[in-house]
C-alpha positions as CSV (number, residue, x, y, z in Angstrom):
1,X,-11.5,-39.5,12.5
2,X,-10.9,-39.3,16.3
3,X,-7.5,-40.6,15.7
4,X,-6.7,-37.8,13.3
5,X,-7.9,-35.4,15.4
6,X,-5.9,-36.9,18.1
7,X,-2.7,-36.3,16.2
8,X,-3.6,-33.1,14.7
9,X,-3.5,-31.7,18.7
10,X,-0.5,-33.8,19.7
11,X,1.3,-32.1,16.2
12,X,-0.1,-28.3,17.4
13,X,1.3,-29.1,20.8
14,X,4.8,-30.3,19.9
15,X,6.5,-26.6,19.2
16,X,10.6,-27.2,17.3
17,X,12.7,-24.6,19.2
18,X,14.5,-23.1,15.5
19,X,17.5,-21.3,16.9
20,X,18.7,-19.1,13.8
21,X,21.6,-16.9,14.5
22,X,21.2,-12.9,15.0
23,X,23.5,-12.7,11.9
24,X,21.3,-14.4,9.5
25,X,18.0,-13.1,10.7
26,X,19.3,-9.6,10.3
27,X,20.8,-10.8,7.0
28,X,16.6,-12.0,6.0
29,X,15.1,-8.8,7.3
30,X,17.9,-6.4,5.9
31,X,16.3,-8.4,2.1
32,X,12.6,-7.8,3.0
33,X,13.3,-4.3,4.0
34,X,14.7,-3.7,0.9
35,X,12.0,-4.9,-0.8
36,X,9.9,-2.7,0.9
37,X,11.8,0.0,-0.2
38,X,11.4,-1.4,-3.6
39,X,7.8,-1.9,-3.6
40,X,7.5,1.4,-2.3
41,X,9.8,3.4,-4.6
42,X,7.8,1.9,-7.6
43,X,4.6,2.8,-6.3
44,X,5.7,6.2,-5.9
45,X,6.8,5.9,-9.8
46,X,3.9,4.6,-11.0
47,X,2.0,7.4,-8.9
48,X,4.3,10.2,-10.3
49,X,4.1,8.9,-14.8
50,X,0.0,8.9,-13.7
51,X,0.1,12.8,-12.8
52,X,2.2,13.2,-15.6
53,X,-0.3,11.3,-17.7
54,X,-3.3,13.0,-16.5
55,X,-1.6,16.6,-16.4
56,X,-0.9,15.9,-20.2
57,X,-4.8,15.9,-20.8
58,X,-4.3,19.6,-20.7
59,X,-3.0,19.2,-24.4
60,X,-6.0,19.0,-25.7
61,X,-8.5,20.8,-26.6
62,X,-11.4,20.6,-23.9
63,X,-14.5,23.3,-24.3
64,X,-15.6,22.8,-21.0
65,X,-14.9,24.1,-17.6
66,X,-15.9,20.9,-16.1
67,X,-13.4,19.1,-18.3
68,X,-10.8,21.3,-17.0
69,X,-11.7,21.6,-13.3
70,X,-12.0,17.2,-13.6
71,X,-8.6,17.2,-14.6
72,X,-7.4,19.3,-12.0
73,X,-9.3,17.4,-9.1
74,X,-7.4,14.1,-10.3
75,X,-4.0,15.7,-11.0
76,X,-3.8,17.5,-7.0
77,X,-5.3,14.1,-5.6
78,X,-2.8,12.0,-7.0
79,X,-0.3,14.5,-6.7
80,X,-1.1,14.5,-2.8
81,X,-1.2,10.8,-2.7
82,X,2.2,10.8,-4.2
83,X,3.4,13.3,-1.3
84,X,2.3,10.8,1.3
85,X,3.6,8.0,-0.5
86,X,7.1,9.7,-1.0
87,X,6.5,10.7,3.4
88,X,5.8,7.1,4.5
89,X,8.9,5.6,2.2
90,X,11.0,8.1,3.5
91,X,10.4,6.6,6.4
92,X,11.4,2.8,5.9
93,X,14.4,4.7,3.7
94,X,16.1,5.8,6.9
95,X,16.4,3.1,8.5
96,X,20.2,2.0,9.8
97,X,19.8,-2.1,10.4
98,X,23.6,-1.5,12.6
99,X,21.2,0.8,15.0
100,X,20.0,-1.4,18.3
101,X,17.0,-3.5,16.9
102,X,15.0,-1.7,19.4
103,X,15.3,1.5,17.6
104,X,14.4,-0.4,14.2
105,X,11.7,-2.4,15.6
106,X,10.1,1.5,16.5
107,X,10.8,2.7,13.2
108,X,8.7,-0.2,11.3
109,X,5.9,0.3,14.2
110,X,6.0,4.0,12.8
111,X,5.7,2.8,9.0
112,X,3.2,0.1,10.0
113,X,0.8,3.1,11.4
114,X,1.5,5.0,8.6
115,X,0.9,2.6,5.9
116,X,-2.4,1.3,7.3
117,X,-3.6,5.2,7.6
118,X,-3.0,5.1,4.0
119,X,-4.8,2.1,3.1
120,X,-7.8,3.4,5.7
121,X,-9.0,7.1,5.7
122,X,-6.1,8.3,2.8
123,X,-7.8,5.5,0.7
124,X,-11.3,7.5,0.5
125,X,-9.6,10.4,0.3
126,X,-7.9,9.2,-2.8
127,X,-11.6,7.5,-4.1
128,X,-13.4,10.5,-3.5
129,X,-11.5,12.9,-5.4
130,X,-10.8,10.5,-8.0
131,X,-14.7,9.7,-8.6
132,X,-15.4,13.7,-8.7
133,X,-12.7,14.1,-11.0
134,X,-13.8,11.6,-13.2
135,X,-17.8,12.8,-13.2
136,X,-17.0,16.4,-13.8
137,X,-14.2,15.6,-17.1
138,X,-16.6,12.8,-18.7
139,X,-19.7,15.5,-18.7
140,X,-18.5,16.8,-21.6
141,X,-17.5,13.5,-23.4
142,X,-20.3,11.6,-21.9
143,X,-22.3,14.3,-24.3
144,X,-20.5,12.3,-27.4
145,X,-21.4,8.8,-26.8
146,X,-24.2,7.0,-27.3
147,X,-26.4,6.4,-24.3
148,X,-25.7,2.3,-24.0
149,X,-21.7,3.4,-23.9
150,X,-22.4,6.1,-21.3
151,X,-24.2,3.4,-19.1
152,X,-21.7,0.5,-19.7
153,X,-18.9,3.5,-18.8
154,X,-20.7,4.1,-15.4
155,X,-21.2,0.4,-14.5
156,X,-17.4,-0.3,-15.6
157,X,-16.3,2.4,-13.4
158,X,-18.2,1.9,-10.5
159,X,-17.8,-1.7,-10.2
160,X,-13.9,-1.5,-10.5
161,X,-14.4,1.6,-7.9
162,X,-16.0,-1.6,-5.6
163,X,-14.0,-3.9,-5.8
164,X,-10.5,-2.3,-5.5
165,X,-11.9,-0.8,-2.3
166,X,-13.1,-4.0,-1.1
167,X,-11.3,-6.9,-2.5
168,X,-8.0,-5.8,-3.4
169,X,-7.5,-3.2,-0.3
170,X,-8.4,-5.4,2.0
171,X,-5.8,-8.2,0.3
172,X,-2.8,-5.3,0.0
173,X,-3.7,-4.4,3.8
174,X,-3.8,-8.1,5.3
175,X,-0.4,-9.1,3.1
176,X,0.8,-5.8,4.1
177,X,0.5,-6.0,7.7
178,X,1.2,-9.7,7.7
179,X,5.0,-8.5,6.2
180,X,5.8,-5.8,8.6
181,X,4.2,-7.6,12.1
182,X,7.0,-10.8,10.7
183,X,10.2,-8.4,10.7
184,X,8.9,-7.1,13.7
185,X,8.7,-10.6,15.2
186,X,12.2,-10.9,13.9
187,X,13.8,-8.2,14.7
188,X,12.3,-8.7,18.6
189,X,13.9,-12.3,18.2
190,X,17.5,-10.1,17.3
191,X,17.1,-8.3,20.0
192,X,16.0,-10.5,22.6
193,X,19.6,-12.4,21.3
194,X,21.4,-9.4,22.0
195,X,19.8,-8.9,25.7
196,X,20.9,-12.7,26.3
197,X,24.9,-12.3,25.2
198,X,24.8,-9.2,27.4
């Protein structure tokens, strides 16, 4: 076992200098940055068809005011979320990969903020208003179902509630941050190849 270990450290310690040319790094990071955009122009689709779903709730015919005021609570909070959304890809959108890497590299730093406020306090924002929204238009359904349905409804929510704000946020926010600090590094690498031609 010593042996192994032995070779494990001399492995950790032996570092292979890969010299990849400015071209095709930018070539690499110009693909993920579109994919970023990508990513983020389908979140903001999927965010826009849901307040278009939830707005066309309206259509029916609800009796109560707490139906009505629930719907409104989780139509403005994902409409906000969308706004935000649409701000922070407008961001990444921008960008010009023939600008100085520098100037790119302070760009992403600026999305990398922004996204991880989203993911952080916008997050609870987003779970607050969504939970509210939901209690005040199931009161007058919840007055429909049977009592067992009305308990398996709440447990259902809640727990999905749970673990997207545990599990899954924390995943998005690690593979998310993991992404953007890698184009950082190369894009420092781009521009530290640029400082040695000069």
């Amino acid at each position: 076992m010593q042996e192994f270990d032995h070779i494990e450290a001399l492995w950790a310690q032996h570092t292979v200098d890969v010299t990849i040319s400015a071209d095709e790094m930018l070539k690499q990071a110009k693909k993920e940055v579109n994919g970023m955009r990508t990513r983020s122009l389908l979140n903001i689709l999927g965010m826009s068809l849901s307040f278009v779903a939830v707005a066309c709730l309206w259509l029916f015919d609800f009796q109560s005011w707490t139906t009505h005021a629930g719907i409104a609570i989780i139509a403005f909070a994902v409409a906000v979320y969308t706004i935000i959304l649409y701000n922070n890809h407008k961001i990444i959108a921008k960008t010009d990969f023939t600008a100085h890497p520098n100037a790119f590299i302070s760009t992403l730093k600026h999305y990398q903020l922004n996204r991880l406020a989203i993911y952080s306090r916008l997050y609870w924002f987003y779970t607050v208003a969504l939970s509210l929204g939901m209690v005040f238009f199931f009161v007058e359904i919840s007055g429909h179902m049977e009592l067992w349905i009305q308990i398996v409804f709440i447990l259902i929510s809640f727990g999905w509630i749970i673990f997207c704000s545990t599990l899954v946020r924390k995943a998005v926010i690690k593979k998310d941050k993991e992404r953007i600090a890698l184009l950082i590094e190369k894009f420092e690498r781009i521009s530290n190849q640029f400082k040695e031609h000069e």
